[in-house]
N, C-alpha and C positions, 0 to 999 in steps of 0.2 A: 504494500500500500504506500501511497505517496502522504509527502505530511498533512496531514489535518492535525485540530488542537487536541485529537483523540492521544498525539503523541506528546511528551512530556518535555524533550526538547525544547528551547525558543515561548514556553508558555508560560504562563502564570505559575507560581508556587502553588500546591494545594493549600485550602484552607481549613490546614489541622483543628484551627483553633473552635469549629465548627463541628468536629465529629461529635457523637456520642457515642455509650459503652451500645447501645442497642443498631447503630447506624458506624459501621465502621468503616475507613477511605479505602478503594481501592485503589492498588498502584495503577497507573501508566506505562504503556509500551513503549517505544521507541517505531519508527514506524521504517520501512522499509529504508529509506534514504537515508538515514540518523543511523541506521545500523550498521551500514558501510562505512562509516565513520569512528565505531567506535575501535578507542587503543585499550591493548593489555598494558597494565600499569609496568612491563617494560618499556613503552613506548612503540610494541609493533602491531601494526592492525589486527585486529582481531579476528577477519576473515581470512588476513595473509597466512597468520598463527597455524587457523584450522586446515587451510588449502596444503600445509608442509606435512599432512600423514602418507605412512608410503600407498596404503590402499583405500582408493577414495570409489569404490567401487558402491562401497555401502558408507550411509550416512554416519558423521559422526552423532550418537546421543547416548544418555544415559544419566539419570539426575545425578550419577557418581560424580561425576565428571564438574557439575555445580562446586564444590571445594574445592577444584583442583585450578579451573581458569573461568578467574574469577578477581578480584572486580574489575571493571573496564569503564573506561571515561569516554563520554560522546562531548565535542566542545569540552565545558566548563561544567558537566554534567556527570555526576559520579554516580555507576547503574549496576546492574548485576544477572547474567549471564543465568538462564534456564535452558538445559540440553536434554530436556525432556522428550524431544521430538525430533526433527529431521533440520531443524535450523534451528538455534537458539532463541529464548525469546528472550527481550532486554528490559528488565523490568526497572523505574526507577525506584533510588536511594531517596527515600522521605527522612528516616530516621537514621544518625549514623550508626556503620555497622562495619569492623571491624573482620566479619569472617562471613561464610555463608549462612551456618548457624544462627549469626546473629541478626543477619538478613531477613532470614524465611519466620524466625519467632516474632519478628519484630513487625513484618510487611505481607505472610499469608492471612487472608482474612478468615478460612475457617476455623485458624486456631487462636483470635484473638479472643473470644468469650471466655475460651478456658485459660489463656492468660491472664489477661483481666482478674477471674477470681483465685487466681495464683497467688497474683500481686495484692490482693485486699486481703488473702486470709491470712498472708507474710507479716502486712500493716498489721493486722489485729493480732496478732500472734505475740502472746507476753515472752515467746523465749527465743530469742533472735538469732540467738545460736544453733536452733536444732528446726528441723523441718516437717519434725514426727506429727504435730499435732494439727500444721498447716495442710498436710496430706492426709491426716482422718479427717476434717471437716471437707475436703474438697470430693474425696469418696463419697458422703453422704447428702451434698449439693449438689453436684457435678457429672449428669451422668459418662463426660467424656473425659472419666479422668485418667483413665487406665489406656484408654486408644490414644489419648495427645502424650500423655506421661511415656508408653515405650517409643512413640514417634521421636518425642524430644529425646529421649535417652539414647535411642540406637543414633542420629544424629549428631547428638555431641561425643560417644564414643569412637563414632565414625571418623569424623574430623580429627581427633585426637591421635588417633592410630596412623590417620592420612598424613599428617603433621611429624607424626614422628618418623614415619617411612622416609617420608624428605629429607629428616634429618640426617637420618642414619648414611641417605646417601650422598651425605656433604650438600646439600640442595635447600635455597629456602622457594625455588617455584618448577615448573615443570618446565624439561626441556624441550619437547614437542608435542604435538596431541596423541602422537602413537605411544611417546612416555606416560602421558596423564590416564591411558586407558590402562596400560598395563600395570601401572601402581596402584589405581584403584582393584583392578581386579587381584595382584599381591594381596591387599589388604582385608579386600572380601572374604577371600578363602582366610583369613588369620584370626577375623570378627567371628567364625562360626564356631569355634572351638577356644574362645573364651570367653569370660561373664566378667561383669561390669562391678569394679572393687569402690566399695564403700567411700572411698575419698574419689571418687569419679565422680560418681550420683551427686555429693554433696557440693564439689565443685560447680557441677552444672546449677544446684539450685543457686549459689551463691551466685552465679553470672544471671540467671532467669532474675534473681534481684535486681540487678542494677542495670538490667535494660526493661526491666519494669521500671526504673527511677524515670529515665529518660522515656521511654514511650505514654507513660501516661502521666507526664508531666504538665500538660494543659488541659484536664480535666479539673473544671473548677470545683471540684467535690472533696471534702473530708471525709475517710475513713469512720467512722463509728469506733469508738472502745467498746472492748468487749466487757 
């Protein structure tokens, strides 16, 4: 598609300051024209990037692939890369994010309601240090607590493992797309035959805090004490 204001590019800022917890924003795409555009924050287009695998026979995708090339700047416009399907889709950066993880918790709309009372039960929660009791009231509120909670946990393990794969290989980005497929699939096979240790989980709640600071920071509403 050619640009219309459907894309985020050249247009107005959304008007955060207008959602509500019941009425959530969705992101904007990029639109066909803006996407030829955009650079991996080395600075090489991001179609040139994908066009350098040896076999282009079959499309590059795979949401794995979302942590690995990943963010990408259109203009003056900081966005974030879905290879969900047969071409990336480019979704904009509203809130800043750091990884993809912090991208998709922050900017997928059907998991902002269980967000939301993630981040209220945390406020209410008298023990700031533990998340035991913010997770039994969100089970007996919430019926989505158990589908968004393994979503979010296999995501943040997943990143963690991808992350440290790079490491290991002296690497902090992927050297081509035929490298980012074959690390994620390294990683894949490594995630099935291990389980997720107690300072994992806890880390992830500790960061689901403070991009709850930032994501519902313009919600003119006070928490309730419990």
């Amino acid at each position: 598609m050619t640009h219309t204001s459907a894309c985020f590019v050249g247009e107005p800022p959304p008007l955060i300051s207008q959602e509500q917890p019941n009425r959530w924003y969705g992101c904007r795409v990029a639109c066909d024209d803006h996407k030829q555009q955009a650079l991996l924050e080395s600075g090489e287009n991001l179609y040139a990037f994908l066009n350098r695998r040896e076999d282009k026979t079959h499309p590059l995708e795979g949401s794995g692939l979302n942590y690995l090339i990943n963010p990408v700047g259109i203009l003056n416009y900081r966005a974030w890369c879905d290879f969900l399907f047969e071409t990336p889709t480019i979704y904009e950066e509203i809130f800043s994010s750091e990884t993809y993880y912090d991208f998709y918790v922050q900017h997928a709309e059907d998991i902002q309601p269980f967000f939301y009372a993630f981040y209220r039960e945390y406020q209410k929660s008298k023990r700031k240090d533990s998340f035991f009791e913010v997770l039994l009231a969100l089970r007996k509120s919430e019926p989505t607590t158990e589908k968004f909670l393994n979503l979010l946990l296999n995501m943040w393990n997943l990143q963690l493992v991808l992350q440290n794969e790079l490491k290991m290989q002296g690497l902090s980005w992927v050297k081509s797309p035929d490298h980012a497929r074959e690390t994620f699939l390294t990683v894949y096979e490594q995630l099935n035959e291990e389980t997720l240790l107690a300072d994992v989980v806890n880390d992830m709640f500790k960061r689901l805090v403070k991009l709850g600071d930032q994501r519902f920071a313009h919600f003119n509403e006070h928490v309730p004490a419990s």
